[in-house]
C-alpha positions in Angstrom: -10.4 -86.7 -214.0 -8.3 -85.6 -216.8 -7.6 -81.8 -217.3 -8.0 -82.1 -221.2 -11.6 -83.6 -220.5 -12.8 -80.8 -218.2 -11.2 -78.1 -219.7 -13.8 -78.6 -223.1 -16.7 -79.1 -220.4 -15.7 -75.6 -219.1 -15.4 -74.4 -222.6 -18.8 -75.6 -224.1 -20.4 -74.6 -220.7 -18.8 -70.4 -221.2 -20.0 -71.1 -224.5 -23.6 -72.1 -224.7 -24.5 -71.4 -221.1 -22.4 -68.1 -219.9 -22.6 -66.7 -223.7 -19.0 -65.8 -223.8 -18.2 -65.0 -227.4 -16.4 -67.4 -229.7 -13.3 -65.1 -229.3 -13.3 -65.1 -225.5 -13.5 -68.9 -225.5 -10.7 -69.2 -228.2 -8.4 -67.1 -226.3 -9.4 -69.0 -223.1 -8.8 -72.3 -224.7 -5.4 -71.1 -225.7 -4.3 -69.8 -222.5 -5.2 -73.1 -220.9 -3.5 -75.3 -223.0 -0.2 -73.4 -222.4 -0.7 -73.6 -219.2 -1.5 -77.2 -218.5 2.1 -78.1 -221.1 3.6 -75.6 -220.0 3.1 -77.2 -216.5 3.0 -80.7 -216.8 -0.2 -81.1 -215.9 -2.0 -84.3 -216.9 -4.3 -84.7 -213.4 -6.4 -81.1 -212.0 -5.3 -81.7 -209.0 -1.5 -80.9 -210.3 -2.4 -77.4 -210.9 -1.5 -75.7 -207.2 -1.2 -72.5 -206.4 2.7 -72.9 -206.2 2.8 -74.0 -210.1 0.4 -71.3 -210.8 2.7 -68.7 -209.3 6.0 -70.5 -210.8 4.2 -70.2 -214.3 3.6 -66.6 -213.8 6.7 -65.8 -212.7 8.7 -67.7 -215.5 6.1 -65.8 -218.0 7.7 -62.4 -216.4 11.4 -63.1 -216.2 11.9 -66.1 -218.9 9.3 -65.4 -221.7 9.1 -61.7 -221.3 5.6 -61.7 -220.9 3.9 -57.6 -220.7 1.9 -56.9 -218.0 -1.2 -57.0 -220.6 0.0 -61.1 -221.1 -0.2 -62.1 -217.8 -2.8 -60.4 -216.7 -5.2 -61.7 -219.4 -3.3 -65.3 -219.1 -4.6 -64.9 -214.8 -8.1 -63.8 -216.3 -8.3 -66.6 -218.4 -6.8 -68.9 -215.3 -8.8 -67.4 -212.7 -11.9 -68.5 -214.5 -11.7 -71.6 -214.9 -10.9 -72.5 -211.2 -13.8 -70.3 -210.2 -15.7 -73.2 -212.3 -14.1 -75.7 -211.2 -14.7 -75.4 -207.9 -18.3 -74.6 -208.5 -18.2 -78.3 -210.0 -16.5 -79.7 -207.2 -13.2 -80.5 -209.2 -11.0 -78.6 -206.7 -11.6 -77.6 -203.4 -10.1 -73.9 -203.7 -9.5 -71.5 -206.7 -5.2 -71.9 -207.5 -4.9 -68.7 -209.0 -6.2 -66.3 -206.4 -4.0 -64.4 -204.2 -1.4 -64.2 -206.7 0.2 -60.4 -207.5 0.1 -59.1 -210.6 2.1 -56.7 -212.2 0.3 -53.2 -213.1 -0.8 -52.4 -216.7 1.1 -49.5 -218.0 -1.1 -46.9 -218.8 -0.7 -45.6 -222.2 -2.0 -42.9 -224.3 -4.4 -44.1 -227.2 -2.2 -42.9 -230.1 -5.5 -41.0 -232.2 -5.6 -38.3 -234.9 -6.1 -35.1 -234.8 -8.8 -33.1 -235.8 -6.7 -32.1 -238.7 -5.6 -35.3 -239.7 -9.3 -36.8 -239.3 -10.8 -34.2 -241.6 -8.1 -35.0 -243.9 -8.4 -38.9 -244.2 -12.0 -38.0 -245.3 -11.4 -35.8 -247.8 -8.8 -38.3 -249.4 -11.0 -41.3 -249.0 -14.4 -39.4 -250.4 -11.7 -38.1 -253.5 -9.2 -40.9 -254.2 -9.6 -42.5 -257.5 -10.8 -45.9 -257.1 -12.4 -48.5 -259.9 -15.7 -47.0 -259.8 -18.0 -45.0 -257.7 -19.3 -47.7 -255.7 -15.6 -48.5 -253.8 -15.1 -45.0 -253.6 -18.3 -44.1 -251.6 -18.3 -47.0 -249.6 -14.6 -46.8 -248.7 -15.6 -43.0 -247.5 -18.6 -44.2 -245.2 -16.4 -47.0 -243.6 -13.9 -44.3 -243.0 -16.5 -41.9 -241.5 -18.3 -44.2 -239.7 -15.3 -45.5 -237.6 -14.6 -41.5 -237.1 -18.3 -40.3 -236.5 -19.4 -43.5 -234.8 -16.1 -45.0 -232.8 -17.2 -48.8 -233.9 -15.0 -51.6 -233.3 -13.4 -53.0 -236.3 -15.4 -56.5 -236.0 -18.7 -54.3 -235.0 -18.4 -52.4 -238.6 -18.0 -56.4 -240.4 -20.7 -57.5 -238.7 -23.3 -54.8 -238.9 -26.2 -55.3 -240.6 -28.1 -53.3 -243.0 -31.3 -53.2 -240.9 -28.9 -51.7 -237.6 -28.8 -48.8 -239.1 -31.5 -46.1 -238.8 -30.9 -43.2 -240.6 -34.0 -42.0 -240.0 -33.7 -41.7 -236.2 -30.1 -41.4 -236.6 -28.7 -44.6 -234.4 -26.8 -47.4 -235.2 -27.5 -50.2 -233.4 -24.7 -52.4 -232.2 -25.5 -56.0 -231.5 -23.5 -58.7 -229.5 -20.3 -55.7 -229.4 -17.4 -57.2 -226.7 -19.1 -58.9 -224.4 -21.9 -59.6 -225.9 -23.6 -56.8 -224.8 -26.1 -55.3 -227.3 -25.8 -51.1 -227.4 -26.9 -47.8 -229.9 -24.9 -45.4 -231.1 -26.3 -41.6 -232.1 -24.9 -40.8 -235.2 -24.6 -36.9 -236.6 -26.3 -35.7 -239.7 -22.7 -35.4 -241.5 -23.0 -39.4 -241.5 -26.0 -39.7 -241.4 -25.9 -38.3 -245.1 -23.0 -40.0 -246.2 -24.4 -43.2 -245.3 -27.4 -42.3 -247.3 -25.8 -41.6 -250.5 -24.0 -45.2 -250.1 -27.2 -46.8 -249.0 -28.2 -45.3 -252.8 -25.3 -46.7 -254.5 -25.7 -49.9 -252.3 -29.1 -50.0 -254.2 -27.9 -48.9 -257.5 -25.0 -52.1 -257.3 -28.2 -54.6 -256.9 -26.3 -55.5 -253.2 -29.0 -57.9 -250.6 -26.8 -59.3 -248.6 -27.6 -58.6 -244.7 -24.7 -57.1 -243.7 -24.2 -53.2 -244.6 -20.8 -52.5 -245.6 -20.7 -54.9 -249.1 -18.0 -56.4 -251.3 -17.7 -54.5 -254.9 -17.1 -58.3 -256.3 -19.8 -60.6 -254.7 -22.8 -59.9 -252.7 -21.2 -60.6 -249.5 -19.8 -58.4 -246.6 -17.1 -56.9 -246.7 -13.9 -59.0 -245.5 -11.0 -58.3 -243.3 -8.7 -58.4 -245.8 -10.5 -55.9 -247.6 -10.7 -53.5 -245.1 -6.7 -54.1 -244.6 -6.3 -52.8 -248.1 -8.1 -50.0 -247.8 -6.6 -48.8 -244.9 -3.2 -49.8 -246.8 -4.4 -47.6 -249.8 -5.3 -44.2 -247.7 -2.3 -44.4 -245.9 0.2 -44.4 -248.7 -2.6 -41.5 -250.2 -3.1 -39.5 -247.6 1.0 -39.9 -246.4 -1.3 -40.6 -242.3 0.0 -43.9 -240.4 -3.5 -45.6 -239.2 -5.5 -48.4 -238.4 -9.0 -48.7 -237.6 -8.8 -49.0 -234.0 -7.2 -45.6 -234.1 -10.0 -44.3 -235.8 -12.2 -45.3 -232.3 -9.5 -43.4 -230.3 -10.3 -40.6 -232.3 -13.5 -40.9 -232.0 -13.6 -40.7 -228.2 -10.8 -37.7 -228.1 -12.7 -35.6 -230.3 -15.7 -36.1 -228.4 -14.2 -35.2 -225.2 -12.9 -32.3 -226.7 -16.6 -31.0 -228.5 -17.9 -31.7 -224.4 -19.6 -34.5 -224.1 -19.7 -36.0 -220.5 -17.4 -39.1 -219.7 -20.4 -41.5 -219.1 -22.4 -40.8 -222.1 -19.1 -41.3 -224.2 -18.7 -44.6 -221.9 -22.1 -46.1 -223.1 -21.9 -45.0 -226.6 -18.2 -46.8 -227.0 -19.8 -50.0 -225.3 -17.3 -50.2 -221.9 -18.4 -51.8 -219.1 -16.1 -50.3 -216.8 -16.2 -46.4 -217.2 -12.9 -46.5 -215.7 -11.9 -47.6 -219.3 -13.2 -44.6 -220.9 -11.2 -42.2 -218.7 -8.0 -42.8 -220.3 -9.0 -40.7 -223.2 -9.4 -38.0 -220.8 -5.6 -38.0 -221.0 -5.3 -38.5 -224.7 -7.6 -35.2 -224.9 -5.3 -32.0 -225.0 -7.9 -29.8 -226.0 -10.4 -31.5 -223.1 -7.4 -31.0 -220.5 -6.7 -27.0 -221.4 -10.0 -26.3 -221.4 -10.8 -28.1 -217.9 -7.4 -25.9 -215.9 -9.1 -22.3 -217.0 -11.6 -23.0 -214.4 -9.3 -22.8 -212.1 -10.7 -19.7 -209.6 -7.3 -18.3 -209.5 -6.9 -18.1 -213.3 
């Protein structure tokens, strides 16, 4: 059979019957294709292990693939054979038993408490078209700080997600599709409320809780990049909103919450994931060494 047919059969099956998130499926899609050109490969049975391993290799020493690269390229690979030998295609997975090279295990960059404090004092005080932008721009800000939300998880949440009564934010479909809540403080938990007020006073509806100034509509990416663009050159910090997660998860370490609760409140499946900010946490680290009994 050809490749280019059961490849979309794999795709629409991740899709409507695994669930994997439009984004998964894309970046699937896309390491496949470069695969099969890459290789040659017209007929499944053309994808060996050997070719597999030649492609890999070529990625390392020709293309100057990262560790990150391949690795998610052999995800992305690995997958698909798994499935295809479920459906009989082939009669063993090509891409197992093939060594990968380590990821390098870097520090989040994330600010510091200092800097974090700051960025909300310039975003609540920066002069903006009217009160609206400013007070929303300050709860995206704080909510990425306070909260630790994915960029895509802030865009997509909805108005009825959060509960500022009961001071949770519920997170719906996060990576992964997996569906988790988030405490919130008071500290946001008032900010958001005096947006929710101005949200009201703007006559905004739409679903989504972060909305345009211009339309009733959610608030767009491109948006978002220009706000972050317009603190920056204000506040003189270098930042994007990811950061503002890692900063999230340092800071939490560092007031003493326990590694697993900070694991279920950033959404990782793999607590192993949430250890790195372990490292990231000076604060966390200093304090941890003056048990020691000697000290």
């Amino acid at each position: 059979m050809h490749v280019h047919l059961i490849e979309e059969n794999f795709h629409s099956y991740t899709l409507h019957t695994r669930g994997f998130s439009p984004d998964t499926v894309r970046r699937n899609r896309n390491a496949l294709r470069l695969f099969f050109k890459s290789c040659d490969i017209v007929e499944i049975k053309e994808a060996t292990q050997d070719v597999v391993r030649r492609w890999i290799f070529e990625g390392r020493t020709r293309r100057n693939w990262s560790p990150a690269t391949c690795r998610t390229y052999h995800k992305s690979l690995k997958v698909f054979f798994d499935w295809c030998v479920r459906e009989k295609h082939l009669a063993a997975n090509p891409a197992k038993d093939i060594e990968l090279p380590k990821n390098a295990q870097k520090i989040p960059r994330k600010l510091t408490r200092q800097e974090a404090l700051r960025l909300l004092e310039v975003a609540y005080n920066s002069p903006s078209p009217n009160r609206f932008v400013r007070i929303r721009n300050h709860a995206i800000i704080a909510t990425l700080i306070f909260a630790g939300l994915r960029k895509k998880e802030l865009l997509r949440l909805k108005f009825a997600e959060v509960d500022l009564v009961n001071l949770a934010i519920f997170i719906r479909c996060g990576k992964g599709s997996k569906d988790r809540m988030v405490p919130i403080t008071g500290v946001l938990a008032g900010i958001l409320q005096t947006y929710v007020a101005e949200r009201a006073k703007a006559g905004k509806s739409c679903p989504e809780f972060f909305t345009s100034w211009r339309d009733n509509n959610a608030v767009s990416v491109t948006s978002l990049r220009d706000l972050v663009q317009d603190l920056e050159e204000a506040s003189g910090i270098d930042f994007y909103p990811h950061m503002l997660r890692h900063t999230f998860a340092t800071l939490m370490l560092e007031g003493g919450c326990d590694i697993y609760s900070l694991s279920k409140m950033m959404g990782h499946t793999d607590i192993k994931t949430t250890t790195i900010y372990l490292a990231a946490s000076v604060e966390h680290l200093r304090s941890q060494i003056s048990k020691h009994p000697l000290s």
